[in-house]
C-alpha positions as CSV (number, residue, x, y, z in Angstrom):
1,X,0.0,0.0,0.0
2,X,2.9,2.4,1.0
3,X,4.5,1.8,-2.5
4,X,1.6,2.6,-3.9
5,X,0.9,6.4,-2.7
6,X,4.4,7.0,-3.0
7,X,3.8,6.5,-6.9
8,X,1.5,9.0,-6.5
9,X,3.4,12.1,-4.8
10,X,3.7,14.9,-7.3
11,X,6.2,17.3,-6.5
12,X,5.6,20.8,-6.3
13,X,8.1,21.4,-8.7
14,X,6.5,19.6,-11.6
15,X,3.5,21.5,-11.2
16,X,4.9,25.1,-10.4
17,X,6.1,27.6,-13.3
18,X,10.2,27.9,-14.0
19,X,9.8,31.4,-15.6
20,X,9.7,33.7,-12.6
21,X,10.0,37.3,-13.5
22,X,11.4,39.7,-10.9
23,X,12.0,43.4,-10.6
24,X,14.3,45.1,-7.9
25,X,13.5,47.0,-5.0
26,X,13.8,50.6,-6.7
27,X,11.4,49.7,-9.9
28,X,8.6,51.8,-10.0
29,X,4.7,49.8,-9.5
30,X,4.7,51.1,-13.2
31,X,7.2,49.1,-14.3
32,X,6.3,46.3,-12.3
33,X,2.5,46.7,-13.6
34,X,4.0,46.4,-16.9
35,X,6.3,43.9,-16.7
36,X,3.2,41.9,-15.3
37,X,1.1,42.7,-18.0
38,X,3.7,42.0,-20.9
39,X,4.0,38.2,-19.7
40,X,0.6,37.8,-18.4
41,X,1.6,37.3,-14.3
42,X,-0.3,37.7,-11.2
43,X,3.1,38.4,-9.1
44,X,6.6,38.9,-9.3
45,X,9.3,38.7,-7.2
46,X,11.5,41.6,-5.7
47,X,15.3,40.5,-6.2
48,X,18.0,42.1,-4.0
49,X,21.8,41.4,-5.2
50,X,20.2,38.2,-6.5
51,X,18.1,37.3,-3.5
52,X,14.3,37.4,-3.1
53,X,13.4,39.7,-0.9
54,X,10.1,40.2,-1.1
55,X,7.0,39.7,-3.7
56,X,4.3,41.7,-5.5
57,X,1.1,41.0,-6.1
58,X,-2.5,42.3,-8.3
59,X,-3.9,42.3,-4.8
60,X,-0.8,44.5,-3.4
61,X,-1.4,46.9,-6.2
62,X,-4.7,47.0,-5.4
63,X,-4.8,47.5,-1.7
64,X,-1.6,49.5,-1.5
65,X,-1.5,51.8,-4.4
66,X,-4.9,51.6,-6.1
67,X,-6.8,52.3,-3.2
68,X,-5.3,54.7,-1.7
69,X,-5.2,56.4,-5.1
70,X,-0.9,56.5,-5.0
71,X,0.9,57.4,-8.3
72,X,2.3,54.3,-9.5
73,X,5.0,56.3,-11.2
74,X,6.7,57.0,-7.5
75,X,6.1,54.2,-5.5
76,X,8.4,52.3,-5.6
77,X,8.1,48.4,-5.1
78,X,10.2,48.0,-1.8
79,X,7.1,50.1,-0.2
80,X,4.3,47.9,-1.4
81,X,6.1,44.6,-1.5
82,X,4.8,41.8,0.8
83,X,8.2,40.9,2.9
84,X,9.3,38.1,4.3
85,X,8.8,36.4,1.2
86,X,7.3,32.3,1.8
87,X,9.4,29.9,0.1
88,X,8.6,26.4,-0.7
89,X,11.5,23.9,-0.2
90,X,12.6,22.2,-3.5
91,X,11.5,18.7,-2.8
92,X,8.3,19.5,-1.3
93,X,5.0,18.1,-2.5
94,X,2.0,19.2,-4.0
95,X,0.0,18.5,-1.0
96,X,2.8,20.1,1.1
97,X,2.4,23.6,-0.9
98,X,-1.0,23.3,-0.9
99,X,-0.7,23.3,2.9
100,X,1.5,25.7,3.1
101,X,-0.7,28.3,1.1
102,X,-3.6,27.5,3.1
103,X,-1.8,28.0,6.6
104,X,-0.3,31.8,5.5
105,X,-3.6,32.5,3.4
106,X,-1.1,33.2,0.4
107,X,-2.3,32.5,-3.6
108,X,1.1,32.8,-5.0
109,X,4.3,30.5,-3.8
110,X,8.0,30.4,-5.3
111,X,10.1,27.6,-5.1
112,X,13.3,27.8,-3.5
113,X,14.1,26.0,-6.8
114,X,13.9,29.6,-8.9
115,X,16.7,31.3,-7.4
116,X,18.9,30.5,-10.3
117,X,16.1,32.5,-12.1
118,X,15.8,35.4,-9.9
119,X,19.0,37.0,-11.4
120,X,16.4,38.9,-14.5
């Protein structure tokens, strides 16, 4: 029975996206917004000397800038970034990130297994 469901643990990893976009603390929401937009993203991740350190969402747009009717063109998106960022360990499962999201109340989750990607 116990070789059984292990046949059946999908890892995170095969199910989560491999093209993360990021933008650095000093990009404007514009440009975030934009970058967003051009590649058809709900989030992005805010990259410090090649580290994540923080992340971007529609709802943070919404609640921080949009709402309190904030020109996009000067925030910046260190001050509307959600910070510490949640990781999700590499080998983690489906069901594990599933828990994990539910836990912290979070829609959006980056592997740990992006950071060679969080250099753009």
């Amino acid at each position: 029975m116990a070789e059984g469901r292990l046949s059946e643990l999908v890892f995170a990893r095969e199910i989560m996206r491999s093209d993360v976009k990021t933008a650095r603390p000093d990009s404007t929401v514009s440009e975030v917004v934009e970058k967003m937009n051009r590649f058809g993203i709900g989030s992005i991740i805010v990259v410090q000397e090649r580290r994540p350190v923080g992340i971007i969402t529609e709802r943070d747009i919404l609640q921080k800038v949009v709402e309190h009717c904030l020109n996009p063109n000067l925030c910046k998106a260190k001050d509307i970034m959600t910070s510490p960022i949640v990781i999700l360990e590499e080998n983690s499962s489906a069901s594990d990130a599933m828990k994990l999201m539910a836990d912290r109340r979070i829609k959006k989750l980056p592997s740990c297994a992006a950071k060679s990607l969080w250099a753009s």
